[in-house]
C-alpha positions as a Markdown table, in Angstrom:
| # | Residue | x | y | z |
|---|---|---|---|---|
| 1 | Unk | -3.0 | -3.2 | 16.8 |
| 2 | Unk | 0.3 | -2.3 | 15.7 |
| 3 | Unk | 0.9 | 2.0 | 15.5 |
| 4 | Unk | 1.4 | 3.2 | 11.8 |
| 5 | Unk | 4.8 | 4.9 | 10.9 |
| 6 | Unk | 4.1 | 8.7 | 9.6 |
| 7 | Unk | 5.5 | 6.9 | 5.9 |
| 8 | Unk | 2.8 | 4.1 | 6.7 |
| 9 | Unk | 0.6 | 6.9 | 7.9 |
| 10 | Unk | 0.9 | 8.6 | 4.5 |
| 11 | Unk | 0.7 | 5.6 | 2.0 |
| 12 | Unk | -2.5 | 4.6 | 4.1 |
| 13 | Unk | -4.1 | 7.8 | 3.0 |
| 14 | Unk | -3.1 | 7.9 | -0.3 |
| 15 | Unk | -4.2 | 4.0 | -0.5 |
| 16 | Unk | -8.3 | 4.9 | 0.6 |
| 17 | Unk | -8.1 | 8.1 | -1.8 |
| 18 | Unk | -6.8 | 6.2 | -4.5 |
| 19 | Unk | -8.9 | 3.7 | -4.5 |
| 20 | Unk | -11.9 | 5.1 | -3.0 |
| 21 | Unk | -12.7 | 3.3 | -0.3 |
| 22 | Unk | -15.2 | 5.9 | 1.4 |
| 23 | Unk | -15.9 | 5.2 | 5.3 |
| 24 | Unk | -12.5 | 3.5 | 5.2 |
| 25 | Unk | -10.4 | 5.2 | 8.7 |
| 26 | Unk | -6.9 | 5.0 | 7.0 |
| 27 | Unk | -5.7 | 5.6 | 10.8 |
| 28 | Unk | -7.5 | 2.4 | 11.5 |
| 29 | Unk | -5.2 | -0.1 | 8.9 |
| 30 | Unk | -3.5 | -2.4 | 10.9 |
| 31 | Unk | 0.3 | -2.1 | 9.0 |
| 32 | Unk | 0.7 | -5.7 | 9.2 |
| 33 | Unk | -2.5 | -6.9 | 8.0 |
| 34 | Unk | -2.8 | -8.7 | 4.8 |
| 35 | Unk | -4.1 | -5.8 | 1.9 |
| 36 | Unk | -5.5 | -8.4 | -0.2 |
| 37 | Unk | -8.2 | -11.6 | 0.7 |
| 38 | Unk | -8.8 | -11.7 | 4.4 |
| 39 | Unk | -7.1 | -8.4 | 5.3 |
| 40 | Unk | -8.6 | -5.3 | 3.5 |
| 41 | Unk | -10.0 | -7.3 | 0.9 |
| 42 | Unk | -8.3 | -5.7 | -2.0 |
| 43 | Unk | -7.8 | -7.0 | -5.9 |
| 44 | Unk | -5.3 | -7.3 | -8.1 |
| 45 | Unk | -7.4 | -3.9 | -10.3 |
| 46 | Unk | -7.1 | -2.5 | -7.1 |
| 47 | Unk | -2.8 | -3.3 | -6.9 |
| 48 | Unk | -3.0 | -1.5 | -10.1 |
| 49 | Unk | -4.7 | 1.4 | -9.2 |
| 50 | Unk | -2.1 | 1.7 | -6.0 |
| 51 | Unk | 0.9 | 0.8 | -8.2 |
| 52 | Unk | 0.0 | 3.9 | -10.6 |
| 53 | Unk | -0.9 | 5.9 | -7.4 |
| 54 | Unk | 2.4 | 5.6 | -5.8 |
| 55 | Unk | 4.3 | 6.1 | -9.0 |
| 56 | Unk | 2.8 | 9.6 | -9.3 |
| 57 | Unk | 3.1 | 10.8 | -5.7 |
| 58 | Unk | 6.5 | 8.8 | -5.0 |
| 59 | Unk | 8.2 | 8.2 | -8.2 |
| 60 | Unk | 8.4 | 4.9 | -7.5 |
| 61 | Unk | 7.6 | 2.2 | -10.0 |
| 62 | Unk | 5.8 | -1.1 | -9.0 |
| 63 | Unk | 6.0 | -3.9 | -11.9 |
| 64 | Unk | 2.6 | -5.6 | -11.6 |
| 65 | Unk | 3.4 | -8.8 | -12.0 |
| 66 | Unk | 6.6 | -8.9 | -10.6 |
| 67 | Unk | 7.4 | -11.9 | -8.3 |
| 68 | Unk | 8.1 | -10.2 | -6.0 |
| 69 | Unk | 4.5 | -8.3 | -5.6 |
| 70 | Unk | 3.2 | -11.0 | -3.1 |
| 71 | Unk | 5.6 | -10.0 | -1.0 |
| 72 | Unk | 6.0 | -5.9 | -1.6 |
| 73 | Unk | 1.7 | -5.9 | -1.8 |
| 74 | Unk | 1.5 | -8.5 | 1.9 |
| 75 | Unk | 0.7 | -5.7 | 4.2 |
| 76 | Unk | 0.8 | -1.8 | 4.9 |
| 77 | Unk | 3.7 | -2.3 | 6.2 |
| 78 | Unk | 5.6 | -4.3 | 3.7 |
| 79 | Unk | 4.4 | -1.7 | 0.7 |
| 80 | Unk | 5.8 | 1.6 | 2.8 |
| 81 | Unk | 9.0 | -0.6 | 3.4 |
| 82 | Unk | 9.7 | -1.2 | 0.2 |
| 83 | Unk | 8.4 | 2.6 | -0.9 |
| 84 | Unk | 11.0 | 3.8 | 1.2 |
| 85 | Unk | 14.0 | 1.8 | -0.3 |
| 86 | Unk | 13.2 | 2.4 | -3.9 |
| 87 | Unk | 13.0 | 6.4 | -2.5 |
| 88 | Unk | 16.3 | 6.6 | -0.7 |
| 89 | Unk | 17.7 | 4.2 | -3.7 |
């Protein structure tokens, strides 16, 4: 498995407290495997729950909806990617 980034790291934490996924390792999230479906299972209540997360700990705003959500929302690693631009932005 792929190591997590300390941003990954982070967003990975706030992700399982956010959304309360209890006996969830957020250590143990591969960063490049899918959030939704297959991967960790997630839902799109669950994309809004994040998107309000990161917008109070980062000040980031994530349009849900957006076409480009697929994309931003594919994986770990994706999310703190583009977490990171909007910050330095």
């Amino acid at each position: 498995m792929p190591q997590q980034t300390d941003a990954e790291r982070e967003l990975a934490e706030l992700l399982v407290e956010s959304l309360n996924l209890e006996g969830m390792d957020p250590h143990g999230i591969d960063p490049e495997a899918p959030l939704f479906n297959e991967g960790l299972g997630l839902d799109s209540i669950d994309a809004l729950e994040l998107s309000l997360a990161i917008g109070k700990r980062y000040g980031v705003q994530l349009r849900s909806e957006g076409e480009d959500d697929r994309r931003i929302f594919g994986s770990l690693r994706a999310l703190s990617a583009h977490v990171q631009s909007q910050r330095a932005g």
